[in-house]
Each structure stands twice: as C-alpha cells, then as structure tokens.
TORROZA-840538 format. One record per residue (C-alpha): y, z, x; residue in three letters; residue number from 1. Coordinates in steps of 0.1 Angstrom, whole numbers, plus 5000, padded with zeros to 4 digits. Layout:
c2	c3	c1	r	k
Y	Z	X	ALA	NUM
...
This chain:
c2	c3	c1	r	k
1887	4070	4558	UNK	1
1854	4051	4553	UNK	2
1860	4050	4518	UNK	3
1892	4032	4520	UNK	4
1890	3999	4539	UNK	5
1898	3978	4516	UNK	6
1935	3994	4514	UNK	7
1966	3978	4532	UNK	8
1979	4007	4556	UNK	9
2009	4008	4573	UNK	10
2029	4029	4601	UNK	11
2052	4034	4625	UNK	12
2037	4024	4657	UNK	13
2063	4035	4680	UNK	14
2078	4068	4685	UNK	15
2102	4084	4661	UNK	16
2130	4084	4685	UNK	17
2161	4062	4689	UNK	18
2152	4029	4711	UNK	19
2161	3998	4715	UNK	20
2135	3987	4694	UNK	21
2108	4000	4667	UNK	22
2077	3984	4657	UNK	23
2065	3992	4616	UNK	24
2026	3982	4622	UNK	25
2008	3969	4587	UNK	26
1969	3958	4580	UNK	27
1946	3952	4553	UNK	28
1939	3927	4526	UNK	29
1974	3924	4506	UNK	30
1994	3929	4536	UNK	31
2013	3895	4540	UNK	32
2018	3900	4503	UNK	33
2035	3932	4509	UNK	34
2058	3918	4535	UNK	35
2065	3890	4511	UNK	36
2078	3917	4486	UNK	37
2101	3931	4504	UNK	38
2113	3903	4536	UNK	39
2134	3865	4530	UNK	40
2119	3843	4549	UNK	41
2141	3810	4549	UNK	42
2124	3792	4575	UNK	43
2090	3787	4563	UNK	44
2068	3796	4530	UNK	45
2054	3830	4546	UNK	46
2022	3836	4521	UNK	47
2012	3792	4534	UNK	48
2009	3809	4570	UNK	49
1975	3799	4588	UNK	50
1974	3807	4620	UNK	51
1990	3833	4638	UNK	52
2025	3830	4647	UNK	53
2064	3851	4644	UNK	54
2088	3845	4624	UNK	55
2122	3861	4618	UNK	56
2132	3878	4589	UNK	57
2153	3896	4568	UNK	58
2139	3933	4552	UNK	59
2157	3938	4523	UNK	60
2160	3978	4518	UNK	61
2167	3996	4484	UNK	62
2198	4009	4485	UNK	63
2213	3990	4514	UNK	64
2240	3970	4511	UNK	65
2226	3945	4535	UNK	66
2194	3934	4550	UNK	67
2183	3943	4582	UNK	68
2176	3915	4608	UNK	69
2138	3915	4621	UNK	70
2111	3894	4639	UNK	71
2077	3893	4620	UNK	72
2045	3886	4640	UNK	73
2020	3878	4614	UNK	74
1980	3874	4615	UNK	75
1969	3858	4586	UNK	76
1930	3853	4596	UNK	77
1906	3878	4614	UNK	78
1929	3873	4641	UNK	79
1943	3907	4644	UNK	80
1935	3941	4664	UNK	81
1915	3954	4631	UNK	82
1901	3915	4624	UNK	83
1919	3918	4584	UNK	84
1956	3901	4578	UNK	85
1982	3924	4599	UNK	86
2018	3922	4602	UNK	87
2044	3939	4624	UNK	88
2078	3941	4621	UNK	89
2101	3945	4651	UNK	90
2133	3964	4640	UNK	91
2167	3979	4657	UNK	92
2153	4008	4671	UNK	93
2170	4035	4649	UNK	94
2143	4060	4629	UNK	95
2163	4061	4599	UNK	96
2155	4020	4592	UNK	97
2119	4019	4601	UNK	98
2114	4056	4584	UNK	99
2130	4035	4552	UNK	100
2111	4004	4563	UNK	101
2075	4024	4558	UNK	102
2084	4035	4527	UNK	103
2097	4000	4512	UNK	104
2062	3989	4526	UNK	105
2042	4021	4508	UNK	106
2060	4011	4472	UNK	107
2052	3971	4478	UNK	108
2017	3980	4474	UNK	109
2006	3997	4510	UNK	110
1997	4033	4520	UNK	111
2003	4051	4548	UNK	112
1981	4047	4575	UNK	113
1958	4082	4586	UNK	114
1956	4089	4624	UNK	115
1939	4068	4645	UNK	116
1929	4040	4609	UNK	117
1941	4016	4633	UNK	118
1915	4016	4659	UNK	119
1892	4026	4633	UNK	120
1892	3997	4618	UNK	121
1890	3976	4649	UNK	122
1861	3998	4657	UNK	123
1841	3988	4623	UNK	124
1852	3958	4628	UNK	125
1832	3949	4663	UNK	126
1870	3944	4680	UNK	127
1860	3970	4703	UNK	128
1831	3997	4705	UNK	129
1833	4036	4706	UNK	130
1836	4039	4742	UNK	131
1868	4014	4742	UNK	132
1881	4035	4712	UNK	133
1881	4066	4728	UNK	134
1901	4051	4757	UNK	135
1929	4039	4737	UNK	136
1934	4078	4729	UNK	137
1930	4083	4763	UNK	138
1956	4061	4773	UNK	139
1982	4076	4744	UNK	140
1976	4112	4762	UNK	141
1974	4103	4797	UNK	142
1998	4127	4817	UNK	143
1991	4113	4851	UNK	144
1984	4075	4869	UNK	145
1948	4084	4873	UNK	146
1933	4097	4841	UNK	147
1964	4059	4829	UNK	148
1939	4039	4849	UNK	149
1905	4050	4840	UNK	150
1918	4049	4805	UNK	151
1926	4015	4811	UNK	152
1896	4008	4829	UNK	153
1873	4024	4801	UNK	154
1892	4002	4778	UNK	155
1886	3970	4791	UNK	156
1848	3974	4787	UNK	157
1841	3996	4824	UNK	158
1818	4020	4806	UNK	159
1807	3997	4777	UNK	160
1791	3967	4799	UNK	161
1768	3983	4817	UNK	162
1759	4009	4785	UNK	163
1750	3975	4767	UNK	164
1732	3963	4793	UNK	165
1712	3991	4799	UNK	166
1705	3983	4760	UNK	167
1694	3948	4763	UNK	168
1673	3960	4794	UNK	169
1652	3985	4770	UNK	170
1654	3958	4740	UNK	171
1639	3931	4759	UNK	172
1611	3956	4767	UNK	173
1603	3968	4735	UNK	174
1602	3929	4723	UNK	175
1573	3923	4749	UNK	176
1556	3954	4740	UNK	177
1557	3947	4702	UNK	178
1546	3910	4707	UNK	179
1517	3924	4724	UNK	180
1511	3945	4695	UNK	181
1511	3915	4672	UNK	182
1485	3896	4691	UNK	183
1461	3928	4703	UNK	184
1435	3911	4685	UNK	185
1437	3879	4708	UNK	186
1437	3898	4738	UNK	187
1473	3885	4747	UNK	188
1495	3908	4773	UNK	189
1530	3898	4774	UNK	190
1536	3925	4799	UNK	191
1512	3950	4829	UNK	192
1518	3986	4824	UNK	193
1528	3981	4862	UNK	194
1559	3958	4852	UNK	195
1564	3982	4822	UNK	196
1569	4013	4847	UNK	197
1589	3999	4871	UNK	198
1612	3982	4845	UNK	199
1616	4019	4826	UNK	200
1621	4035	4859	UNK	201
1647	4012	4871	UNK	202
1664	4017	4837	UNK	203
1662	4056	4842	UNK	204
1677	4058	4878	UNK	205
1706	4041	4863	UNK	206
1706	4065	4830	UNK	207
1706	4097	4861	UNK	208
1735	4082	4876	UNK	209
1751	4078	4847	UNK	210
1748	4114	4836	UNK	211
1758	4127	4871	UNK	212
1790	4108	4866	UNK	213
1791	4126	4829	UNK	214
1789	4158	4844	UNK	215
1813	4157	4870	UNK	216
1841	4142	4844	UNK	217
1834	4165	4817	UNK	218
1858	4187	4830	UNK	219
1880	4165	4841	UNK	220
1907	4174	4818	UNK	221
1907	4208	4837	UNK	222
1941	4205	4856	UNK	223
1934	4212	4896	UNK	224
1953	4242	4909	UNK	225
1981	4244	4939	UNK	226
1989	4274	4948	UNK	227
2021	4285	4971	UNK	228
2016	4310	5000	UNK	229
2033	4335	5027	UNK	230
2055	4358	5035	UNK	231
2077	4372	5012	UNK	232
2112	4359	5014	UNK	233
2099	4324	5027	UNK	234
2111	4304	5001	UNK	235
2082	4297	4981	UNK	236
2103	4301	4949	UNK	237
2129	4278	4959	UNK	238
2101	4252	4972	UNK	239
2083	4255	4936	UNK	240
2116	4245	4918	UNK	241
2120	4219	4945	UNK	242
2087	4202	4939	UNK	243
2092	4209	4899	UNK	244
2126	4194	4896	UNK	245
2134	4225	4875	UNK	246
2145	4260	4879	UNK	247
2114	4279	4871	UNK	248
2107	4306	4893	UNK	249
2135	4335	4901	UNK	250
2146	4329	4933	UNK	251
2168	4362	4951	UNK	252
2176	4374	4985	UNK	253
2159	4403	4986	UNK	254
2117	4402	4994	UNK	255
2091	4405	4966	UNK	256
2112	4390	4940	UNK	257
2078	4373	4926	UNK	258
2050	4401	4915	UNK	259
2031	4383	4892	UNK	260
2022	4343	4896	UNK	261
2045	4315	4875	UNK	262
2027	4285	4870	UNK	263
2035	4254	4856	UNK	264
2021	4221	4849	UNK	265
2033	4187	4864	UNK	266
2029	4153	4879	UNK	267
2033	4144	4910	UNK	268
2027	4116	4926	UNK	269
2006	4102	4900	UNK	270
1989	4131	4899	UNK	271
1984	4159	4874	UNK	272
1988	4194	4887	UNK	273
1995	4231	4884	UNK	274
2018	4248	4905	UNK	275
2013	4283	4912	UNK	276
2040	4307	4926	UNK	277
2024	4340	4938	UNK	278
2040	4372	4953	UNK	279
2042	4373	4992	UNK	280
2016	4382	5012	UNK	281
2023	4419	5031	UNK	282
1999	4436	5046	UNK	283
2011	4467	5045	UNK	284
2012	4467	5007	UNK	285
1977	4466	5008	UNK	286
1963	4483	5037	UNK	287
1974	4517	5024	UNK	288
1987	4534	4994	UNK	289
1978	4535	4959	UNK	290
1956	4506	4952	UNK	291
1966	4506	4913	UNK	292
2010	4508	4928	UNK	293
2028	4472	4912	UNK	294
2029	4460	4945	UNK	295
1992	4464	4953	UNK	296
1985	4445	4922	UNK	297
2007	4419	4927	UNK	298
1990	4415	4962	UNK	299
1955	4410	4945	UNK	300
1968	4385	4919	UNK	301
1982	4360	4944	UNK	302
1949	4368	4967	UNK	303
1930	4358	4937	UNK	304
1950	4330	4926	UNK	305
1952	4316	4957	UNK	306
1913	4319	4961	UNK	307
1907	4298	4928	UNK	308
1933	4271	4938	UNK	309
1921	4235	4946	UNK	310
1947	4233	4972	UNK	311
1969	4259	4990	UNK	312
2007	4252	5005	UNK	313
2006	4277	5032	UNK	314
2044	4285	5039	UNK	315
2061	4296	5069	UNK	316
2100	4297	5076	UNK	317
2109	4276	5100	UNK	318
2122	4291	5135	UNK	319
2155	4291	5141	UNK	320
2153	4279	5174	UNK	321
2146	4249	5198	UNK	322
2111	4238	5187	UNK	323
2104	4223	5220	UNK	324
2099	4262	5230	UNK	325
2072	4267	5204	UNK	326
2037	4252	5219	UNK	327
2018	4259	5189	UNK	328
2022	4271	5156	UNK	329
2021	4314	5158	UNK	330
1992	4312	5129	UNK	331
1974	4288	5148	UNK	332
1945	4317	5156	UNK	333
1938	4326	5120	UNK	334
1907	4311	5109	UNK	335
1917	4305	5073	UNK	336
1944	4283	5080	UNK	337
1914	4256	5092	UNK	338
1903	4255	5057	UNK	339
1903	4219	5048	UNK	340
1918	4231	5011	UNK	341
1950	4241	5029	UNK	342
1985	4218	5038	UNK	343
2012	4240	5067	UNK	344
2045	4236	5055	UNK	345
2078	4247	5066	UNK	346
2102	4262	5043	UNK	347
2142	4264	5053	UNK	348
2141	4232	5076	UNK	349
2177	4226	5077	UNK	350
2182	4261	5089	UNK	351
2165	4250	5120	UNK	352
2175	4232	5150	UNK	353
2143	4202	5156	UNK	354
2115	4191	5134	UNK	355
2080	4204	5138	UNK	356
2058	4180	5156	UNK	357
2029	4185	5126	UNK	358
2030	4202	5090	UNK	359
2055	4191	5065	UNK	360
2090	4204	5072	UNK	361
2111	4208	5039	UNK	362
2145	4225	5028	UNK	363
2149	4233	4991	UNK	364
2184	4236	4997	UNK	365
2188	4197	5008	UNK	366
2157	4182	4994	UNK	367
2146	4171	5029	UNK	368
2108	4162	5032	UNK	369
2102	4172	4994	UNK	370
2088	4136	4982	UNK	371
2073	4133	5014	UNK	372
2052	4171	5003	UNK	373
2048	4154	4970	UNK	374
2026	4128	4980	UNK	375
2005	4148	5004	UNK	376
1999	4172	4977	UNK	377
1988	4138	4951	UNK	378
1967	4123	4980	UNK	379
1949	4157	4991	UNK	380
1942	4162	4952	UNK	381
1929	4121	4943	UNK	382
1901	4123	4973	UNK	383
1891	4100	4993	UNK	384
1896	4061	4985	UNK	385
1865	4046	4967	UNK	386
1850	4016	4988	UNK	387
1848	3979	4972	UNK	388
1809	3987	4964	UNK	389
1810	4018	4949	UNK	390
1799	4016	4910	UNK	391
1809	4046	4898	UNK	392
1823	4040	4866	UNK	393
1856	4050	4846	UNK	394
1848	4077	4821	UNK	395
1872	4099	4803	UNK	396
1869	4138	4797	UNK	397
1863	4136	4758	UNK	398
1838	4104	4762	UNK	399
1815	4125	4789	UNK	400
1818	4153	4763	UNK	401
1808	4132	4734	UNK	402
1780	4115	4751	UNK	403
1761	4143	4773	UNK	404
1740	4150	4745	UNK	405
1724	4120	4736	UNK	406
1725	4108	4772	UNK	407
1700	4141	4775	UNK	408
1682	4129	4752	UNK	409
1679	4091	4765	UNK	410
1669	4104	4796	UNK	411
1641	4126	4780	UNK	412
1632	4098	4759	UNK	413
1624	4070	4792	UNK	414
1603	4103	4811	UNK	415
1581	4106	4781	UNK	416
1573	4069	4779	UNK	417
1567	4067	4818	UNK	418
1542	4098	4810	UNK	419
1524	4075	4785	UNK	420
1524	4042	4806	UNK	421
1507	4064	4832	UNK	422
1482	4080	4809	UNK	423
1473	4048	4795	UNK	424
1488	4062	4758	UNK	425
1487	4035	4734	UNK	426
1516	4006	4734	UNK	427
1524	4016	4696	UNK	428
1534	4050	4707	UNK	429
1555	4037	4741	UNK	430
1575	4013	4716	UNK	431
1581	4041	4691	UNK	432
1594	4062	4719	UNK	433
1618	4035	4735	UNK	434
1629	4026	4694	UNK	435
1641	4067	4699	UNK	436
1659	4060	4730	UNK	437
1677	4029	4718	UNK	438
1687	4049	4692	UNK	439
1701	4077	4714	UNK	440
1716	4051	4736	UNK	441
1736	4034	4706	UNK	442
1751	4065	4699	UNK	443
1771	4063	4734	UNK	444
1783	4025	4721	UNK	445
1788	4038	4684	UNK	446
1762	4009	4672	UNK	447
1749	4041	4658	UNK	448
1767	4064	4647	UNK	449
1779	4089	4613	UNK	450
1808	4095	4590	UNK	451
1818	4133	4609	UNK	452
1816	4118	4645	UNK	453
1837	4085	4633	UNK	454
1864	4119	4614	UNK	455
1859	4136	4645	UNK	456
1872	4114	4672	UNK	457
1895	4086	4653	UNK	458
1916	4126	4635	UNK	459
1930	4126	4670	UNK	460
1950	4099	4671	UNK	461
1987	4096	4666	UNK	462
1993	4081	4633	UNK	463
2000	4043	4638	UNK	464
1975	4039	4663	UNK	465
C-alpha cells in the first residue's frame, strides 16, 4: 500500500446492506476530477471549489436511464481525514446504486480502496498517530459499551498524549546532555547527574505504570465467563434463553436434560459476556458409581466450568409458599455461596406466592426481574467505578499486544542509563542509550515504524475505512 499513495482510492464506507442512506468515500490526487467525470453539478463550477463545502448532485450511471440524486461533501485542500482532495457521495441507501456507483468511480480514473488505506493514509499523513489508528479499528469491532468507549477514548489522543509526552520528557534530556557534550572543552554543565537521575527515574515509574496497564489489557479481548448453577430441573435452561433473547439451550421436564455445557456469547448491559449452561448439580451422581458413567462426567464438566467462570448465577427454585415463613435462605450455611464471584437467584418466581427479601427473583416464563439480572450481571462484570483521579489510561487489546515489546525494551533502555549516571559512565554513552529508547518509544506512536507492521495492523480493516 506504500507504494501507491499517489492513486485516488475509493469505497464504500457504509455497510452493504439496504439503508436509508449509503456513503461511496473517495481520496487521492485526481479525485474531484473523478467526480467531475461522472456527477452534473449545475449550481457551481465543481473542479473552481476552494474550500470545503457540499454540494448536490446528479451521478450519472452507465446504463441508467436516469441520474441518481446525491449530496457531495467535497475537500479540495489538505482538509480531509487522509489530508489529500476527498470526496463523498451520499446516495439512497440501496447496494445495487453505490455497488454501481464504485465502479463508475474505478473506470473515471480511481481504484479501489485496500482495507484500512483510509486510515492509512491519515496515519502517514500526521492526521492521527498509530495508537489513534488502532482505535478506529477498535471502534469498527467493538461488541460491547466498554471496549465502544475506550476505543473512543484511545482515539481522541488518551494513550497518545501522555506517550508523546513521555517523549519530549526524554528529548529534552538528551538535548542537555548533548549540549554538554558540545562544550566539554569549556567545562559547561547544562545539567548534575543528580537532576539527570531523578528526571530518568520519574520518566521510568511512569513507563512501569504504563506497562502494568499493558499487561492487564492484553487479554482483554478474552471474553469473561458466567456460568449458570443448581439443581437439576431449576430452570437454568429456561433462564439462559431468558437472558439470551434466544432459544439456545434445550429446555424439558424431565431433570438432567443438560449433560454437557452450551455457551454462547453476548452483551448485556453494555457488557460483553459468555453464558454458560452446565448440567445440574446432584450429589449422588457423583458420590458413588462409575466415575467415567455420562452423568458423572457431566457432573465434572459443569464443576469445572463453573470453577473457571468470572461470575457464577447460583439458581434455586423459588418456594412455593408464603416467604414470610422462610427466615433465611436454606443454602445460607454453605460456605461457597459467600464467594464474592457468586449472584443468588431465584428461578420460577411467578410460581411463588411473595418476593424474596434479597437475591434476584426471575421467571423465564413472564420475563419478571430478567433486565433487572441483566444489569447486575454487567455491573458485577465492569468492577468497581474508577474515581475522578485515577490516570489509568484507555488501551485496547491489540494496541497492548503491539506495544509490550518495545515498551520492554524502553523500560530496559532508562535502567541501563540510571546504571551509567550512577557509575559515573560517560555522557556520550548515556545519550546513545536514551537515542535507543526514543527510538523504542516511537515505535508505540508509529514516529518509527516499518512497511510489515504498517501491512500488519492497517490488513485488518474493513475496506472503506
């Protein structure tokens, strides 16, 4: 893609569905000349254009017998999203035009666009650094509100301000240590070792931080686990297709319908989870017999599922009796259900006569109390709120992933010149050292960075993007 700025790209930048509207995206050097081919503009000389503005216009399509009404936004300067002349169309929404639309657009002299060119070129262009790029991917595949907003965030420049100025921090360093150099001969310090230490130290607690905060979001994509359990026949199938919205597990009369686990992936409440049906628990399938017997194994599987769950629904059937009789819940005594990883619910609530006076009482059959599980389940998962001062920073899975390396390396980089201030090494080799880690630490911004990296991230884009 490197090899090919030059050329005017174009693609569809919506979906390929039917819509209300569809937007045709176009950039490059000839690419007002291209909508000039093939648009009437009767308004206003469109190639005159100086300044960014929209127009309306008419796309005349081969083999149409009319032309199809559009609004052109056109940038004619360095204006634009990838800083080179863009235009967009905006078309009825139905594939068939803008699928004919790209094409017009490819024979007027334009290409089509490869997967993520887009952002590419805004990229190269200094619109936006690698950090920011990777966060408009992140916000094309964000599945829940959460990972939305630290996309967002990560977008906007969250990670990339303080990366830079951890960078003009080191730069303004190694520009005091190298004027030194240049006037050894006068005897001239433009900075104490002290001052040098403490200003490299400062600069690596923030690089520790920053790498703690790499670590715990580099498996961030790894989708947190809730896991149903209880009894058999409790209705932990029926509550699964409750929460889902879906008929997913089998749901029967008759106890240990589920042997093995069904799991499925959704969102709830913002919030990006997997659901996990297991077989119901029985003691006596386990406490005697063959141990290798179908029900024994189903036994260990939801055991073990259950185990490796970030959160557990612990389900009980609701008595079907006046609740102001039952003081306390019957499980009450067993010392798992304290775990902090665990929410009580009651299945079969409109069977019974009062609500509970704690849990969460739901009926799959009504839908009673399901939204209200829902967001328990979304707030147990998202933690604890964040107070105004905390400065942890947004950071997406595949940026962490991308960046641990050199961040390793950064980090190695600031101990060995704190090893040479303290040894009294010479200032020539402390500036060549911090030259290495400013070179590491451009590689987090992309201010340094190769062709395969650039392939790498920018091939998973969506085309148009």
């Amino acid at each position: 893609m490197l090899t090919r700025l030059a050329d005017t790209i174009v693609a569809l930048a919506t979906p390929g569905s039917r819509a209300p509207r569809a937007v045709v995206r176009m950039s490059g050097p000839d690419a007002l000349a291209c909508a000039a081919r093939c648009c009437r503009f009767e308004s206003c000389d469109f190639l005159t254009i100086k300044s960014s503005r929209a127009v309306a216009g008419e796309f005349q399509l081969s083999g149409l017998g009319r032309p199809v009404p559009c609004q052109v936004l056109v940038w004619p300067g360095t204006q634009s999203y990838t800083r080179q002349p863009s235009v967009e169309f905006h078309l009825p929404g139905s594939p068939a035009i803008a699928n004919a639309v790209v094409a017009e657009l490819c024979q007027a002299g334009s290409r089509l666009a490869a997967p993520g060119e887009f952002t590419l070129r805004a990229f190269l262009a200094g619109r936006l650094d690698l950090t920011q790029a990777e966060a408009v991917l992140g916000v094309i595949d964000a599945v829940s509100q959460k990972q939305l907003a630290i996309a967002l965030q990560q977008m906007a420049g969250g990670l990339a301000q303080p990366l830079h100025q951890l960078h003009d921090d080191l730069l303004d360093l190694l520009s005091e240590l190298e004027a030194g150099l240049d006037f050894a001969d006068e005897d001239i310090a433009f900075i104490s070792r002290s001052d040098a230490a403490q200003r490299v130290a400062r600069v690596q607690s923030q690089v520790d931080a920053l790498a703690r905060q790499l670590s715990d979001r580099g498996d961030a994509r790894v989708v947190p686990r809730v896991a149903l359990r209880g009894p058999p026949n409790v209705g932990k199938s029926s509550l699964m297709n409750a929460l889902i919205g879906a008929t997913t597990s089998l749901v029967a009369n008759q106890p240990g319908t589920t042997r093995d686990f069904v799991a499925r992936t959704v969102v709830l409440g913002g919030v990006e989870c997997r659901l996990v049906d297991t077989a119901g628990l029985d003691e006596r399938l386990t406490g005697s017999g063959n141990a290798e017997s179908i029900d024994a194994r189903s036994q260990q599987v939801a055991r073990t599922q259950q185990q490796q769950a970030e959160l557990v629904l612990d389900c009980a059937e609701a008595p079907r009796r006046e609740w102001g009789s039952v003081e306390h819940d019957p499980r009450e005594g067993d010392s798992s259900m304290r775990d902090a990883r665990i929410l009580r619910v009651w299945t079969k609530i409109d069977l019974a006569t009062a609500l509970p006076a704690s849990g969460y009482p739901t009926s799959a059959r009504t839908g009673y109390g399901i939204k209200e599980l829902q967001a328990a389940i979304a707030n147990r998962l998202a933690g604890p709120t964040r107070s105004a001062d905390d400065t942890e920073l947004p950071i997406l899975a595949g940026t962490a992933a991308r960046c641990a390396e050199a961040l390793r390396r950064v980090a190695e980089g600031l101990t060995r010149c704190q090893r040479l201030i303290h040894d009294q090494g010479g200032e020539e080799l402390i500036a060549a050292e911090l030259r290495a880690v400013l070179d590491d630490l451009g590689q987090l911004t992309g201010s340094v960075v190769t062709d395969d990296i650039l392939d790498r991230i920018f091939s998973k884009f969506c085309i148009g993007k």
